[in-house]
DSSP file (Angstrom, degrees, kcal/mol; ACC not computed):
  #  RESIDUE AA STRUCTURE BP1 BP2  ACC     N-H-->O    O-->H-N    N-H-->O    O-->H-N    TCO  KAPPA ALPHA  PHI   PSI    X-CA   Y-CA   Z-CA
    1    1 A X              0   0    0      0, 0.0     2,-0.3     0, 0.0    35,-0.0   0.000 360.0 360.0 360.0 137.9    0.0    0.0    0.0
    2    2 A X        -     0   0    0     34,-0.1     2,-0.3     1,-0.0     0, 0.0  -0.658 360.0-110.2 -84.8 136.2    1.2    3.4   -0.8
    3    3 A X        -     0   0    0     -2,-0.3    33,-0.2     1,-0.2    32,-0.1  -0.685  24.3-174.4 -88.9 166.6    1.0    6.1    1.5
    4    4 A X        +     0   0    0     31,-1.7     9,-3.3    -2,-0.3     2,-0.2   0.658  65.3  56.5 -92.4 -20.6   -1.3    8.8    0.7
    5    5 A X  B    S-A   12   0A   0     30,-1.7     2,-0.3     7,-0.2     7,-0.2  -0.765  83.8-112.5-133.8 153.4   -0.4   11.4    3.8
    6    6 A X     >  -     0   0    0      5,-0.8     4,-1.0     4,-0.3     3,-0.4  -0.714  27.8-142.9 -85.1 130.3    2.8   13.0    4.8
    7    7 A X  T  4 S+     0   0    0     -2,-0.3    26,-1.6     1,-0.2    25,-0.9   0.657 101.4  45.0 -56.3 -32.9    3.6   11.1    8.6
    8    8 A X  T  4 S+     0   0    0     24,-0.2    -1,-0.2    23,-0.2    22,-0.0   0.506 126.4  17.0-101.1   7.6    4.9   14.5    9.5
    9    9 A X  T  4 S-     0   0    0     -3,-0.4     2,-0.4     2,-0.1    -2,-0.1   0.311  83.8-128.8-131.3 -22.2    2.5   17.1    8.3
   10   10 A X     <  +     0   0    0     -4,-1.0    -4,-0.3     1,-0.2    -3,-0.1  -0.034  65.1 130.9  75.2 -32.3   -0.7   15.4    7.6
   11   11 A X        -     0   0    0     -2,-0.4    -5,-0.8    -6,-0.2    -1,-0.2  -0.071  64.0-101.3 -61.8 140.1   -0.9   16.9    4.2
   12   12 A X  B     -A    5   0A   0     -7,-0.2     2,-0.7    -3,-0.1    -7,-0.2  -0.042  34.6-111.0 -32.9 134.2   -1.6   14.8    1.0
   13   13 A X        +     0   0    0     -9,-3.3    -1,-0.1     1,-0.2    -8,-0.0  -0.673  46.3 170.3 -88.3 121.7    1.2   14.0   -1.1
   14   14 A X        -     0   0    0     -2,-0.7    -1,-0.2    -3,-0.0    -2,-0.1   0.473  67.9 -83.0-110.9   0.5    0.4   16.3   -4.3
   15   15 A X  S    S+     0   0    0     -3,-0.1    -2,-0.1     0, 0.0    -3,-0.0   0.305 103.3 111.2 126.8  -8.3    3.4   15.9   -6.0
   16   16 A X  S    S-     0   0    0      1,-0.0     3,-0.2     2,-0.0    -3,-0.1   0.915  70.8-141.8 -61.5 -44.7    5.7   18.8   -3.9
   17   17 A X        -     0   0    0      1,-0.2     4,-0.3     2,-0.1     5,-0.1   0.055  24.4-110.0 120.8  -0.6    7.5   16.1   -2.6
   18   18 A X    >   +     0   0    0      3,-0.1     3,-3.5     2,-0.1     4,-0.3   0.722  42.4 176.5   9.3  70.5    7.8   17.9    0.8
   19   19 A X  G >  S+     0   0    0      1,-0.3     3,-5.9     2,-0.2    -1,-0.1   0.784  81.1  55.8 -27.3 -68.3   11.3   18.7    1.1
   20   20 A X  G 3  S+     0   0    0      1,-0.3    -1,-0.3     2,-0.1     3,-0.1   0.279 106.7  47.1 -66.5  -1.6   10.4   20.4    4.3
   21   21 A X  G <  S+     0   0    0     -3,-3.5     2,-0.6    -4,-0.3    -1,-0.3   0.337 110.9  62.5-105.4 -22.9    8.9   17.4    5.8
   22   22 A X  S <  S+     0   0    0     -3,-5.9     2,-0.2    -4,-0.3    -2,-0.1  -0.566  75.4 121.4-134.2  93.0   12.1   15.4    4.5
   23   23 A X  S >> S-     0   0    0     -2,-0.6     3,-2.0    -3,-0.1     4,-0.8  -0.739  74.6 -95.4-143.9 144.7   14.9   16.6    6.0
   24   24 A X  G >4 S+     0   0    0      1,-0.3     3,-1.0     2,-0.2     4,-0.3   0.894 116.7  47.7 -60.8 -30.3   17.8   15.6    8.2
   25   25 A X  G 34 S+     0   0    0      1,-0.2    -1,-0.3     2,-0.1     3,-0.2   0.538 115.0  50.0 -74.1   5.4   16.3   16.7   11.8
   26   26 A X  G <4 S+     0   0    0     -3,-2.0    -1,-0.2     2,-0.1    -2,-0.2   0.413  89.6  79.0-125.7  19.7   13.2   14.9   10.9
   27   27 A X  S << S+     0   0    0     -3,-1.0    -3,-0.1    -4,-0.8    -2,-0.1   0.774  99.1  48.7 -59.6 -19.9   14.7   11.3    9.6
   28   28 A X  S    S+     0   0    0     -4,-0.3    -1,-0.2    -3,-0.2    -2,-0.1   0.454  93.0  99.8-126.0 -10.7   15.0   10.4   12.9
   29   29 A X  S    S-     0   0    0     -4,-0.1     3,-0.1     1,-0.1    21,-0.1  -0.357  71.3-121.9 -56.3 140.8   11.1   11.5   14.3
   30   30 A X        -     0   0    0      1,-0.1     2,-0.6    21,-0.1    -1,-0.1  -0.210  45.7 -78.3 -79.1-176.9    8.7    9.0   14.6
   31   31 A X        -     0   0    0      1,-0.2   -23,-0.2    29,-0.1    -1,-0.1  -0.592  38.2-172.8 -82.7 133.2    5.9    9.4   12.7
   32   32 A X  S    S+     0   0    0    -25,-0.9     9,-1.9    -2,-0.6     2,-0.2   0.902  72.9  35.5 -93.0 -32.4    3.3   12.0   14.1
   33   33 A X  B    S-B   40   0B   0    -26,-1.6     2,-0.3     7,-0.2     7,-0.2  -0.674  92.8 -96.8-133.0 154.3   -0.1   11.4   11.2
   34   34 A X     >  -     0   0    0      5,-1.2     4,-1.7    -2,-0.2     3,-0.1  -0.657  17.1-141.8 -74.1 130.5   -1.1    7.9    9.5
   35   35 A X  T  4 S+     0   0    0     -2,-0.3   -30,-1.7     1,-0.2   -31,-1.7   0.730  98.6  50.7 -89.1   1.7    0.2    7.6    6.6
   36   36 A X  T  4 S+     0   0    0    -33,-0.2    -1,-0.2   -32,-0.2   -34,-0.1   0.699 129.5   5.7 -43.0 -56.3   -3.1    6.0    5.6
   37   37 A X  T  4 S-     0   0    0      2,-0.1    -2,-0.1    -3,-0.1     3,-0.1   0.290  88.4-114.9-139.7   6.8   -5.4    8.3    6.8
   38   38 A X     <  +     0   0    0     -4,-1.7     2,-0.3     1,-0.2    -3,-0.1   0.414  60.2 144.1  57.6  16.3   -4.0   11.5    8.2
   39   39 A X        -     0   0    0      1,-0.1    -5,-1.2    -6,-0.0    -1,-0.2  -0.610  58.2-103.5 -87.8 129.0   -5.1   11.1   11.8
   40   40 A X  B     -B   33   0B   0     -2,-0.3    15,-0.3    -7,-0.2    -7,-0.2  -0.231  43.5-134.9 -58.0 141.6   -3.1   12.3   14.4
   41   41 A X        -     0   0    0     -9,-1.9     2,-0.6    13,-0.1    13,-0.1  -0.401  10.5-118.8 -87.8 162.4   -1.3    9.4   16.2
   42   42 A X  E     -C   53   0C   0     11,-0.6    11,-1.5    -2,-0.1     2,-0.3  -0.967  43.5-167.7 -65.0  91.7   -0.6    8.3   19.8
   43   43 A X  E     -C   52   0C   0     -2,-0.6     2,-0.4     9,-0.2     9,-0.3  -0.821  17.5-175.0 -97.2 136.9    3.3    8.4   20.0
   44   44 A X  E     -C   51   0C   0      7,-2.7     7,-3.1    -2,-0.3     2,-0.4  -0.996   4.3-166.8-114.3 135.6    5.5    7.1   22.5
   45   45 A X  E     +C   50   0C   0     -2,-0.4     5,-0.2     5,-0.2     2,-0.2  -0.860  13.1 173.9-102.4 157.1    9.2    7.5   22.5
   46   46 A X  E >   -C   49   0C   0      3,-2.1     3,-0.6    -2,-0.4     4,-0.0  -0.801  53.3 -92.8-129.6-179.5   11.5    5.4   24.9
   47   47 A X  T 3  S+     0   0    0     -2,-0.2     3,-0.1     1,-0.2    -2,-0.0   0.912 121.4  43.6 -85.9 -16.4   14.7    5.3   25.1
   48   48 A X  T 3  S-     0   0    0      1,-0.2    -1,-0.2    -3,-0.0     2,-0.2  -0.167 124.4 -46.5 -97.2  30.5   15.2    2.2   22.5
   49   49 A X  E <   -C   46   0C   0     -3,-0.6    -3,-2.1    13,-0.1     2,-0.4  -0.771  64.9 -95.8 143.0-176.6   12.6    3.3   19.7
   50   50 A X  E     -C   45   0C   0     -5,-0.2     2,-0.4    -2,-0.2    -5,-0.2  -0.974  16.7-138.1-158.7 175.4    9.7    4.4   19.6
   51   51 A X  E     -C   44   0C   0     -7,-3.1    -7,-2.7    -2,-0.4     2,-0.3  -0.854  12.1-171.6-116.0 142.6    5.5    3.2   19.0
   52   52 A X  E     -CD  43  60C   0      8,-1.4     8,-2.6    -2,-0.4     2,-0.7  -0.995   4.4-170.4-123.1 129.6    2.9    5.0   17.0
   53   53 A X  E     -CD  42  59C   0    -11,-1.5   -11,-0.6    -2,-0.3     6,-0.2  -0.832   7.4-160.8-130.8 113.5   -0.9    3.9   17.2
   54   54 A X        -     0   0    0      4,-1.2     4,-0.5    -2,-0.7   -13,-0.1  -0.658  28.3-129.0 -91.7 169.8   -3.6    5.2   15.0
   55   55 A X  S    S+     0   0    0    -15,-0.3     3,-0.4     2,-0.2    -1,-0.1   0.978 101.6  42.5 -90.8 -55.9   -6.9    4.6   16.3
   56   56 A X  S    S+     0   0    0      1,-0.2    -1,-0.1    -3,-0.1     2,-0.1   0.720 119.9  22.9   2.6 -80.0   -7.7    3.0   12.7
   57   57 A X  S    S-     0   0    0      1,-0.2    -1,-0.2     0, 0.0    -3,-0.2  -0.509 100.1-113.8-131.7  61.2   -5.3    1.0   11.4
   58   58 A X        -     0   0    0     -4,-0.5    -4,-1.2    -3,-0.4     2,-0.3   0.781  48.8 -31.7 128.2 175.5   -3.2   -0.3   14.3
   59   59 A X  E     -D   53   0C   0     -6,-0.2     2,-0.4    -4,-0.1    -6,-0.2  -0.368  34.3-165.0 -66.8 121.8    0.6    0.4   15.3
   60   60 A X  E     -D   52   0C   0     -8,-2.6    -8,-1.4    -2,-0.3   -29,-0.1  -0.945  11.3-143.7-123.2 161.1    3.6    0.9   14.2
   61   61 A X        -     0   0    0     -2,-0.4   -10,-0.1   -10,-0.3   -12,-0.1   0.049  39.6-124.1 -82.7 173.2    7.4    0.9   15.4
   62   62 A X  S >  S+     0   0    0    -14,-0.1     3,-0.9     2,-0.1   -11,-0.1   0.597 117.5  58.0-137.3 -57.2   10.6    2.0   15.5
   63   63 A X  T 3  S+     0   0    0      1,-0.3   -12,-0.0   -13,-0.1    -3,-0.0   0.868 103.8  52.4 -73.2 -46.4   11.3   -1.7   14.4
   64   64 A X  T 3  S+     0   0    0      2,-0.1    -1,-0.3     3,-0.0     2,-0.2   0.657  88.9  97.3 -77.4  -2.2    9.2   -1.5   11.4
   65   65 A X  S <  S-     0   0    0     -3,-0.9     2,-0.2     1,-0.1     3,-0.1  -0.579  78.1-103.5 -93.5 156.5   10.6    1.5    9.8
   66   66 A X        -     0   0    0     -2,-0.2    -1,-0.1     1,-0.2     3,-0.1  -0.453  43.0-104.0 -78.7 148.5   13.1    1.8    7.1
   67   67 A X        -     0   0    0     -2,-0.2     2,-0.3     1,-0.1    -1,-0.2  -0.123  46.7 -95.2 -73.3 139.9   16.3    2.8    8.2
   68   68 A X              0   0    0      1,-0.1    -1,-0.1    -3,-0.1   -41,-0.0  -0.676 360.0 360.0 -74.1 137.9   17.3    6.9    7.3
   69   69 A X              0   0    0     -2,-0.3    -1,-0.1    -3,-0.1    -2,-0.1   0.276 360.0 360.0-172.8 360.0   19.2    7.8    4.3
C-alpha cells in the first residue's frame, strides 16, 4: 500500500514532494499522522525506539521503519 499522507505534516502527497517534511532533523522522528489516513497518532518515545498507534489502522514501530538515508 502506498501512502497517501505525509507522517509528518498530515498533508496529502500532491506531488511537492515535501522537502520540508524530509529533512535531516526529521529522519530520525517517529511518525506523528497515518500515513493512511491522516489522523493524528498516539506516540510514544523510549529510550530504545519508539510506538505510534492510529486509532484506525493499528501500530507501528521504531522496528518496522526503514532505516534513514
Amino acid at each position: 500500500m502506498t501512502d497517501r499522507f505525509c507522517v509528518h505534516c498530515g498533508q496529502a502527497y500532491d506531488g511537492s514532494g515535501h522537502a520540508e517534511c524530509r529533512n535531516p532533523r526529521t529522519a530520525l522522528e517517529p511518525p506523528r499522522y497515518c500515513p493512511q489516513c491522516a489522523r493524528r497518532m498516539v506516540v510514544q518515545v523510549t529510550p530504545s525506539g519508539w510506538q505510534a498507534r492510529c486509532s484506525r489502522h493499528g501500530e507501528a514501530t521504531s522496528a518496522d521503519a526503514p532505516a534513514p538515508g
